[in-house]
Structures are given as structure tokens and as C-alpha cells.
N, C-alpha and C positions, 0 to 999 in steps of 0.2 A: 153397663152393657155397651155405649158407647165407647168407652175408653175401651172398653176392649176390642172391639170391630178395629179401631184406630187403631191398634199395633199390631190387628193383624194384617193389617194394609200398609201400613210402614213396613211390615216385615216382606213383602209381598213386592213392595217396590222396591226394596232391600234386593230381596234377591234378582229379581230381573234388572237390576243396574249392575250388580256383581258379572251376572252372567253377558251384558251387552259389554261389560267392561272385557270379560275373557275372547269375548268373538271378535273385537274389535282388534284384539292380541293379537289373535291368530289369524287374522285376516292379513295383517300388517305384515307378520313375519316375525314378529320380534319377542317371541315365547321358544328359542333354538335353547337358548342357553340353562333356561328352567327346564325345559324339557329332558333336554337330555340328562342334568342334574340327577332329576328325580328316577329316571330309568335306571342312572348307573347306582345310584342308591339301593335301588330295589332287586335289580340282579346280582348286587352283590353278594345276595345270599345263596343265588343259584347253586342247586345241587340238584341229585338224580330225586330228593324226596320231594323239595320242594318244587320241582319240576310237574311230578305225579298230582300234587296236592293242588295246585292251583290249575293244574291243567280239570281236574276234576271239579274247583268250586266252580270255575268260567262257565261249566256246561247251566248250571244254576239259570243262565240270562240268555240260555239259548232259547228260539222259541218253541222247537217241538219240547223241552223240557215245562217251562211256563203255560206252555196251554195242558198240560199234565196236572202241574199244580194251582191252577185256572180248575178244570175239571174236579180234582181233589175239595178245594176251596166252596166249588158250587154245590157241591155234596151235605157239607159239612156245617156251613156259616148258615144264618138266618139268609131269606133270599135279599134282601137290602145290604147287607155286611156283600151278598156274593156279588151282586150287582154293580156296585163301586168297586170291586176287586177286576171282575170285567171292563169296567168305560176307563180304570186308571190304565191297565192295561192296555187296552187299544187306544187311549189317546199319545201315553206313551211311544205307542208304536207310528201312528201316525206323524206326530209332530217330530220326530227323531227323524224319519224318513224322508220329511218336507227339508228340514232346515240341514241335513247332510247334503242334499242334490241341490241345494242353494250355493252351501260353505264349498262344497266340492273340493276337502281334505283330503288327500292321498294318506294312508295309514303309514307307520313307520317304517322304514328299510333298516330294517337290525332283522336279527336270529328271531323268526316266530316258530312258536311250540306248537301252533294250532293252524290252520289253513282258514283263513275269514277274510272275504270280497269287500266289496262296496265302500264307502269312502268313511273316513275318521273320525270328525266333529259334527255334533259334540257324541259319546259314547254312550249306547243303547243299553249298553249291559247298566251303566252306570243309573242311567235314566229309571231302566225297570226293579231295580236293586232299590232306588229309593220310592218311587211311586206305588209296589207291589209290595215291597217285603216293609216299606215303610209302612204302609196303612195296617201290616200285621203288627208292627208295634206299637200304633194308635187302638188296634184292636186288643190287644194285651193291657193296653192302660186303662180301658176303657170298661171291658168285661173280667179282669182275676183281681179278684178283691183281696187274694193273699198277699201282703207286701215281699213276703222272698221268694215267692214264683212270681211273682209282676216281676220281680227286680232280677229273676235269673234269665227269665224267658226275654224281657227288652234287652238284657247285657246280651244275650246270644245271638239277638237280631241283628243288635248294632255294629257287633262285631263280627259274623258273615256278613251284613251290606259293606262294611269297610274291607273282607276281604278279596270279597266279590270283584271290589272295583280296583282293588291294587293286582288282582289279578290279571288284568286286559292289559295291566304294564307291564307284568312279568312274563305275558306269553308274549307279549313282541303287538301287540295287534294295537293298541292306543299308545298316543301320549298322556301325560301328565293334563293337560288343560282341555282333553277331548275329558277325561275324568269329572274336571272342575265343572268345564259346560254340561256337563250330565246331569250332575250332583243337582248344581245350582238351579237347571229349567226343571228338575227330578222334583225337587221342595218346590218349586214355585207355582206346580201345578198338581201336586198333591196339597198343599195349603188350599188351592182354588177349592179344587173340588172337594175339599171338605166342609168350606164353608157352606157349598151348597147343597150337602146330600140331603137336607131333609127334603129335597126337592126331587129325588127319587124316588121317593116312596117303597111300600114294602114295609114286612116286618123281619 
């Protein structure tokens, strides 16, 4: 039981050094040349469908969408499953909000497909794609005891949160390491609060 707490506290400081390592990048300045790398990578595919396509998954991390499937979720989940769907939610939201008007990242000056304010680092979409759609595939591992529905339903998750979040690069509106910084505070505070839901209570 020990050994286990203990990695997942190594993992935990794991990722918050990853991600203190990405802000410190981007604070610096010196993330231009990754950055833009991974853009032209990604628009390289730009066409009128993949335009349509990603311009539709983005809406996924909007909020009037997520308080949709918030609603959805509280309907449907045990109220303890709905509850941690709610506080991952809003903590996401909050601490995204604190640490942009900190970083105060201007968003990228390229072609955006989508019209989105407020400032860059790290990415919210990114943030709620792992802490929201993440706990649905803790919840898949956790409650289908069929192995090839466990295994179609988490492939399908893993695979919208990654498209989710190369999305915000294809519509113009993030960089590459507003992505990273997402991702990385995204796990490190979905890990947290898993550790502690039995402290939520509820069935």
C-alpha cells in the first residue's frame, strides 16, 4: 500500500516539475521555434474537412458545451462519480483562470478558424479534456467489466482528449506548450483529486 501512495507521489511531482519546466519555457521566450514546428505540422493537413472537423471537436471544451455534459453526467453517474465530475470541473476552471492572468500569454497571431479572447497559457480546453473526459476513462476502467468495451470505450476517449487538444492548434487559438501546460496541470490535479475522493463522499 505504501509502495503504492509512493509512485503516486513521484508521479505527482513528476508532473508538476514537467509542467514548472514548460512555464518556465514560456516565460523565457525560448519555446518560438517548438512552437511553431508543431503548428506547421499540424496545419499541414488543413483542408475545408479538416477545418469543419476540428472546428466542431473544439466546441467539446467550450463551456456552455461542458456544463451541458456536467448536466448530462449528473443525471446519469452515481451522485459521488457526479460530484468529482463537478469539483474536477470547476477546479479546472478556476486554476486555468488564476495562472493565465498570472502567465499573461497573448494567443497566437496566425489564421484562427474560431474567434477566442483571453490570454494563452496554459490551455483550458486542454486542461478540461484531461480532468473531465479523463475521469470518464477512470470511470470506464473502473465500472465495464467487459474487456473489449473497457478497451473500445478508453481507446475512444484517449483518442477525442488527443484530438480535442490538437485542435486548439489547428484553429489558430493555442500554441504547442499552452497544450503541454494543460495536459501536464490537467493529470496533476486529476491524480490529486483522485487520491482523495473517498473524502467526498456519496454513493
Amino acid at each position: 500500500m505504501k509502495g503504492i501512495l509512493s509512485k503516486k507521489y513521484l508521479l505527482l511531482i513528476f508532473l508538476i516539475v514537467l509542467f514548472i519546466l514548460d512555464l518556465t519555457l514560456v516565460i523565457s521566450g525560448n519555446t518560438e521555434v517548438f512552437d511553431n514546428t508543431i503548428y506547421l505540422l499540424v496545419r499541414n493537413f488543413n483542408n475545408v474537412y479538416f477545418d469543419n472537423f476540428f472546428k466542431f471537436i473544439t466546441m467539446f471544451g467550450n463551456p456552455k458545451v461542458v456544463i451541458i455534459i456536467l448536466i448530462i453526467l449528473n443525471i446519469l453517474l452515481s451522485r459521488k462519480d457526479a460530484l468529482i465530475c463537478d469539483i474536477l470541473s470547476i477546479t479546472s476552471v478556476i486554476t486555468n483562470f488564476i495562472i493565465k492572468n498570472l502567465v499573461m500569454r497573448d494567443r497566437p497571431n496566425v489564421l484562427r478558424l474560431i474567434k477566442q479572447g483571453g490570454y494563452s497559457f496554459p490551455s483550458g480546453h486542454a486542461m478540461i479534456s484531461i480532468m473531465l473526459y479523463g475521469y470518464l476513462f477512470y470511470l470506464v476502467h473502473k465500472h465495464i467489466t467487459n474487456k473489449k468495451l473497457k478497451f473500445l470505450l478508453q481507446f475512444f476517449i484517449i483518442i477525442f482528449i488527443f484530438l480535442l487538444c490538437i485542435s486548439r492548434i489547428y484553429v489558430g487559438v493555442h500554441y504547442a506548450t499552452d497544450i503541454i501546460g494543460g495536459v501536464l496541470l490537467g493529470l496533476f490535479l486529476l491524480i490529486l483529486i483522485l487520491n482523495y475522493q473517498d473524502k467526498f463522499g456519496g454513493e
